[in-house]
MARKOL-435692 format. One record per atom (N, C-alpha, C, O): x, y, z; residue number from 1; atom name. Coordinates in nm, 2 decimals. Layout:
<atoms>
      xx      yy      zz  seq  atom
       X       Y       Z  NUM    CA
...
</atoms>
This chain:
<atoms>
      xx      yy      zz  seq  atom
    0.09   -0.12    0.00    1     N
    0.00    0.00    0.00    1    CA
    0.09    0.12    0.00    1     C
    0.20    0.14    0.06    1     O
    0.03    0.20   -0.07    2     N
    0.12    0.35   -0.11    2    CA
    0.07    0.43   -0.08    2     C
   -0.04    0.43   -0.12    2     O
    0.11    0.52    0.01    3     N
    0.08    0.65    0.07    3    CA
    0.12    0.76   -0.14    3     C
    0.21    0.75   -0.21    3     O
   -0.01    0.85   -0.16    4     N
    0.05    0.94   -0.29    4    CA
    0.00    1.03   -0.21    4     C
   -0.10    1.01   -0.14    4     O
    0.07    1.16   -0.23    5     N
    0.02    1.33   -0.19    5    CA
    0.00    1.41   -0.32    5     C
    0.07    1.41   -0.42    5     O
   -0.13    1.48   -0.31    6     N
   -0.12    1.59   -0.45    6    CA
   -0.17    1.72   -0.34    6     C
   -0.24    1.73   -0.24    6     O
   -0.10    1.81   -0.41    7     N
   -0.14    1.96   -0.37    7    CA
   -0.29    2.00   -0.37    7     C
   -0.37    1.94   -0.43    7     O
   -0.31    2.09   -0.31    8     N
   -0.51    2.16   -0.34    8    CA
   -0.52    2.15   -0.44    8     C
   -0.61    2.09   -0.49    8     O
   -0.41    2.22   -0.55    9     N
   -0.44    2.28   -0.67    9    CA
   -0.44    2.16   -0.76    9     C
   -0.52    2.15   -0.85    9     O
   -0.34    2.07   -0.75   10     N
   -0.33    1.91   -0.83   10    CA
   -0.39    1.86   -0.83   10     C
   -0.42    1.82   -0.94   10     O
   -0.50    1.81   -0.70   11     N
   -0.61    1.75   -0.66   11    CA
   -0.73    1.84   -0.75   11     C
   -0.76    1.78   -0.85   11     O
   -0.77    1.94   -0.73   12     N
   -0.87    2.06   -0.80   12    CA
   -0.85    1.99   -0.95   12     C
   -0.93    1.92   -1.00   12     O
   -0.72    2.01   -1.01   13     N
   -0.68    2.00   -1.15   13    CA
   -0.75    1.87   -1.19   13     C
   -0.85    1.86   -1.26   13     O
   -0.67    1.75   -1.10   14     N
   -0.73    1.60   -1.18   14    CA
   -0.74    1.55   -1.06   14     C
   -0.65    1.51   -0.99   14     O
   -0.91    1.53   -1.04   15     N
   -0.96    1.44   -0.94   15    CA
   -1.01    1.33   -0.99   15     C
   -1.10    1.30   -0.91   15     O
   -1.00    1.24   -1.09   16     N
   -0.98    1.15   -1.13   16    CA
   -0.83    1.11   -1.14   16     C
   -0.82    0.99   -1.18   16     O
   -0.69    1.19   -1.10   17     N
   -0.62    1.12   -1.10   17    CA
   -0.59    1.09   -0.98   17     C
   -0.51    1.00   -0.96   17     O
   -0.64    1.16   -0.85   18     N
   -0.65    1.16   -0.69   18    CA
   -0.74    1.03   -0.68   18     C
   -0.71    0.97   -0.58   18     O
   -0.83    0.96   -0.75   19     N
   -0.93    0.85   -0.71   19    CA
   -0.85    0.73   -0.79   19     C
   -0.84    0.63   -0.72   19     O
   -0.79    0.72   -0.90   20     N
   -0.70    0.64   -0.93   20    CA
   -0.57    0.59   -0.85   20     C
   -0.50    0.49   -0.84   20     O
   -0.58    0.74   -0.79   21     N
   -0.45    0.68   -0.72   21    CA
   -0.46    0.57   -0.58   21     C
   -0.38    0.50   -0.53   21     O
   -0.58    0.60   -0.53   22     N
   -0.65    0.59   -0.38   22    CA
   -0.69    0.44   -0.37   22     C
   -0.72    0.37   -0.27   22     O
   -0.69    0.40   -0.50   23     N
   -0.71    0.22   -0.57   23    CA
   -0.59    0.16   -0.46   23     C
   -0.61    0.08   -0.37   23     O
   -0.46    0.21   -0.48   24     N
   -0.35    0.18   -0.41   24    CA
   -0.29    0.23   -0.28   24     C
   -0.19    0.18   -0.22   24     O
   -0.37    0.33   -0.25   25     N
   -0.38    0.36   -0.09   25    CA
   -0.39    0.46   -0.06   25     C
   -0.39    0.53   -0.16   25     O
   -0.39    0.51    0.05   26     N
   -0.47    0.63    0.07   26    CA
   -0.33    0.77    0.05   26     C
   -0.22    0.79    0.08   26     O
   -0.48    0.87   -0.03   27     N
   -0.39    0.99   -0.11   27    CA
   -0.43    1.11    0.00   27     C
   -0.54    1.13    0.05   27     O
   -0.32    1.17    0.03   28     N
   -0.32    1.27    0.11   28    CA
   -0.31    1.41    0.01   28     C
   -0.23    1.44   -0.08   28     O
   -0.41    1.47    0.07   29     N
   -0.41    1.63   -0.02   29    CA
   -0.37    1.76    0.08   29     C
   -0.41    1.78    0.20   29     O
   -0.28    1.82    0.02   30     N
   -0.20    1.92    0.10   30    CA
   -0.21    2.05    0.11   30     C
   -0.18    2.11    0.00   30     O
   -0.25    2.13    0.24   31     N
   -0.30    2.30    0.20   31    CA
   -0.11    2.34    0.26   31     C
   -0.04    2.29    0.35   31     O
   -0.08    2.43    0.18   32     N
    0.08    2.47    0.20   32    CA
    0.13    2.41    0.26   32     C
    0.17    2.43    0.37   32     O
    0.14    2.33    0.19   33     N
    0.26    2.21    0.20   33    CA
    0.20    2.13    0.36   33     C
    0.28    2.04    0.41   33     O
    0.11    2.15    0.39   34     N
    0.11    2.02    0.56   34    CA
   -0.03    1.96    0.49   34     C
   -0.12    2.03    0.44   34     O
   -0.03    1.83    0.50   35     N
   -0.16    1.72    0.46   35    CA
   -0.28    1.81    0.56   35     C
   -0.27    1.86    0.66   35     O
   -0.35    1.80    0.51   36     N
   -0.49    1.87    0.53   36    CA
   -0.62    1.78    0.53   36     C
   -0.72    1.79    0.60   36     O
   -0.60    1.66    0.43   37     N
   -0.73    1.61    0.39   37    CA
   -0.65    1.47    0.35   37     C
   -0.54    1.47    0.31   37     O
   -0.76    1.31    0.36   38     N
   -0.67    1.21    0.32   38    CA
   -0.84    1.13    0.22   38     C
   -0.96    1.15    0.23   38     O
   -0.76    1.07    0.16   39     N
   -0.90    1.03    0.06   39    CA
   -0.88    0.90    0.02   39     C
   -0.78    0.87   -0.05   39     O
   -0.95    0.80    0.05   40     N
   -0.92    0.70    0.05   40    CA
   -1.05    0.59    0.05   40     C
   -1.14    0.60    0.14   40     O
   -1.05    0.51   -0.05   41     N
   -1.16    0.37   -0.11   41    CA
   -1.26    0.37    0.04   41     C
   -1.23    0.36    0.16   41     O
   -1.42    0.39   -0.06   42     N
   -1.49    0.34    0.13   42    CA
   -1.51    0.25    0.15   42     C
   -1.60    0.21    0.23   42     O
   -1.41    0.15    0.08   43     N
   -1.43    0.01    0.15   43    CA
   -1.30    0.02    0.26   43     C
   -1.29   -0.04    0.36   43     O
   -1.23    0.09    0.21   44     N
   -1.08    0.12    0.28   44    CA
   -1.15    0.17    0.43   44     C
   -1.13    0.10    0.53   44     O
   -1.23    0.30    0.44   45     N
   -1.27    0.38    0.55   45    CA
   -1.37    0.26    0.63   45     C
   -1.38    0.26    0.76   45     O
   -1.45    0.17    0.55   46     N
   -1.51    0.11    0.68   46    CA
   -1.45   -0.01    0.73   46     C
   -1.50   -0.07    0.82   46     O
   -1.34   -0.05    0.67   47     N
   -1.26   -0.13    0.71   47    CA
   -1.19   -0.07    0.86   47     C
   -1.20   -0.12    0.97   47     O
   -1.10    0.05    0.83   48     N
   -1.07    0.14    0.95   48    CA
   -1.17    0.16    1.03   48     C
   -1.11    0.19    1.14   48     O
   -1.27    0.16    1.04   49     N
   -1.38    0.25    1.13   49    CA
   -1.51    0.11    1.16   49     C
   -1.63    0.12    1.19   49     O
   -1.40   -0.04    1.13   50     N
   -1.50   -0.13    1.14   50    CA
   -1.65   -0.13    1.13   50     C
   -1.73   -0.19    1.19   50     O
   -1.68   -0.04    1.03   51     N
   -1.85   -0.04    1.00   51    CA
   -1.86   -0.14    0.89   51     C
   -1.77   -0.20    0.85   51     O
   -1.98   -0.15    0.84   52     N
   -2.04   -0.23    0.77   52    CA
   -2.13   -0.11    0.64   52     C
   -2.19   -0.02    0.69   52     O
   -2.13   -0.10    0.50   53     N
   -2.19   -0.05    0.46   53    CA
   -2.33   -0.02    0.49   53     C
   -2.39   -0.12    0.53   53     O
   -2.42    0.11    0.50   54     N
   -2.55    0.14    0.55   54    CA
   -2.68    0.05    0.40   54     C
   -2.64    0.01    0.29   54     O
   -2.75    0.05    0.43   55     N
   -2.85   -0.01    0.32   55    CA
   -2.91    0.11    0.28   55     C
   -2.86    0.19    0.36   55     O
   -3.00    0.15    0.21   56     N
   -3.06    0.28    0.18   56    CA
   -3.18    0.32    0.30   56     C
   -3.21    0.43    0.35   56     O
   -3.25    0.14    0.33   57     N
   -3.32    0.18    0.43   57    CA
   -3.26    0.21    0.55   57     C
   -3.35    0.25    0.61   57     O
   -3.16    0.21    0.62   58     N
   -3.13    0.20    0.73   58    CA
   -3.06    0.33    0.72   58     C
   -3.04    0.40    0.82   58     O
   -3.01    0.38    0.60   59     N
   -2.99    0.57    0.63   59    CA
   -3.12    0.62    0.64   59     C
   -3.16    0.70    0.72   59     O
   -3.18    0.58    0.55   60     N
   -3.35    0.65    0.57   60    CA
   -3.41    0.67    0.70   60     C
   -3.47    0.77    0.75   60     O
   -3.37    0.55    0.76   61     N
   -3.43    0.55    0.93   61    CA
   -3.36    0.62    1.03   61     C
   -3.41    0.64    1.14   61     O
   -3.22    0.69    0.97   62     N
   -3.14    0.76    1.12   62    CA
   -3.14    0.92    1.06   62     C
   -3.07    1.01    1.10   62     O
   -3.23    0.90    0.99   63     N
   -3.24    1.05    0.91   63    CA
   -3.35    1.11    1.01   63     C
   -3.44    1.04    1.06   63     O
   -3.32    1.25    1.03   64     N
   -3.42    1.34    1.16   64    CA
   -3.57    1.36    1.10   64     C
   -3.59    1.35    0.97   64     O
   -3.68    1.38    1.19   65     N
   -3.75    1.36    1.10   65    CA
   -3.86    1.31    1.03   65     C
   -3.95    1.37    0.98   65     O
   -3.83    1.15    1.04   66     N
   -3.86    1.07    0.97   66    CA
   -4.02    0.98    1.08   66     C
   -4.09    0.89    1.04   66     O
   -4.02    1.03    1.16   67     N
   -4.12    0.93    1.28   67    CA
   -4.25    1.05    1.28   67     C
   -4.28    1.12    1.38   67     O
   -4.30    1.04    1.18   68     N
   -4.40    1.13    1.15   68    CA
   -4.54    1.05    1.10   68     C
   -4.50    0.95    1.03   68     O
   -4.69    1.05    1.12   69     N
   -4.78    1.00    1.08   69    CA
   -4.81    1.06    0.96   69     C
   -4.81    1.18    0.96   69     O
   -4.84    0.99    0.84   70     N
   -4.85    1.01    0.66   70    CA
   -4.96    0.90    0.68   70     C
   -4.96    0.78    0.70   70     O
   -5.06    1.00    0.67   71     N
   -5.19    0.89    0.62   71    CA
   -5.33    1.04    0.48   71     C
   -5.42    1.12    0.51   71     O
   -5.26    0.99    0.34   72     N
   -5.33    1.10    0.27   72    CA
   -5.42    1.03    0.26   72     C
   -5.42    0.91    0.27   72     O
   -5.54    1.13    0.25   73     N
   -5.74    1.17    0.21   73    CA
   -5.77    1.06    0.07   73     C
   -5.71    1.10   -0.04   73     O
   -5.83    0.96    0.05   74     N
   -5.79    0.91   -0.07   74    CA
   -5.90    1.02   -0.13   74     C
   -5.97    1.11   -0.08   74     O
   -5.86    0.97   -0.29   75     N
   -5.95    1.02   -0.36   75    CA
   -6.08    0.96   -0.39   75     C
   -6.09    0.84   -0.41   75     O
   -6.20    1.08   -0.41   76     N
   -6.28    1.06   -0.41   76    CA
   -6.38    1.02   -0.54   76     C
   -6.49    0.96   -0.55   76     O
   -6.28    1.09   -0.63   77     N
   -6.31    1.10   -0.79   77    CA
   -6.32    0.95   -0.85   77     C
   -6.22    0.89   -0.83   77     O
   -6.40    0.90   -0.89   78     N
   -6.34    0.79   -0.98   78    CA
   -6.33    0.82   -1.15   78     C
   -6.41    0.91   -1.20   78     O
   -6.23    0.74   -1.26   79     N
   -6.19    0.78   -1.36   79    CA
   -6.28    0.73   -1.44   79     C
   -6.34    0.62   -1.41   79     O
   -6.30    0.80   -1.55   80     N
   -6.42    0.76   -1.65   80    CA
   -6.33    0.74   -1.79   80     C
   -6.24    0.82   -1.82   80     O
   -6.36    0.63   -1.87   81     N
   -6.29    0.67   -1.96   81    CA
   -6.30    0.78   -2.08   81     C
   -6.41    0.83   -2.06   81     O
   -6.27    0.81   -2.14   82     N
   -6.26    0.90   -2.26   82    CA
   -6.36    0.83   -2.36   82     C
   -6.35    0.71   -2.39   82     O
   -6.46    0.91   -2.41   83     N
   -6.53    0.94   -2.51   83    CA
   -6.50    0.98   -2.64   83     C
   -6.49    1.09   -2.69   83     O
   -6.46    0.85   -2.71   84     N
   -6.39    0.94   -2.79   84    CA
   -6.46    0.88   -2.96   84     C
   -6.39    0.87   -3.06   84     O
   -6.59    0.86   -2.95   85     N
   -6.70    0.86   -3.05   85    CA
   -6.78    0.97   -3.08   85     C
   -6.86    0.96   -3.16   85     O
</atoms>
């Protein structure tokens, strides 16, 4: 695994070549000259942070918010079809 560093402005330039590189390990991006930011595969990050990928429902559920009563009015109209003789 390879540590690669690109500048703000390198990273800015080609951020496809910061995500290519990150294939091979984590890329550190640099504000004058001291690492500032590190960017790295999210299988890489939840491997570090022993998580498990979220499912869509299970962000849906920790989102604020969400524990609200939704019961709409049906409708009352029924459809007729089109007359078209």
């Amino acid at each position: 695994m390879s540590v690669t560093t690109f500048s703000s402005r390198d990273f800015t330039r080609d951020v496809s070549a910061a995500k290519r590189a990150a294939h091979d390990g984590p890329v550190f991006i640099t504000d004058r000259g001291q690492p500032a930011y590190a960017l790295l595969r999210i299988e890489d990050y939840y491997q570090l942070t022993s998580q498990k990928p979220r499912t869509l429902l299970e962000a849906m559920e920790a989102m604020p918010g969400g524990d609200f009563e939704f019961d709409p009015p049906r409708l009352s109209d029924t459809v007729q079809p089109a007359d078209l003789d």
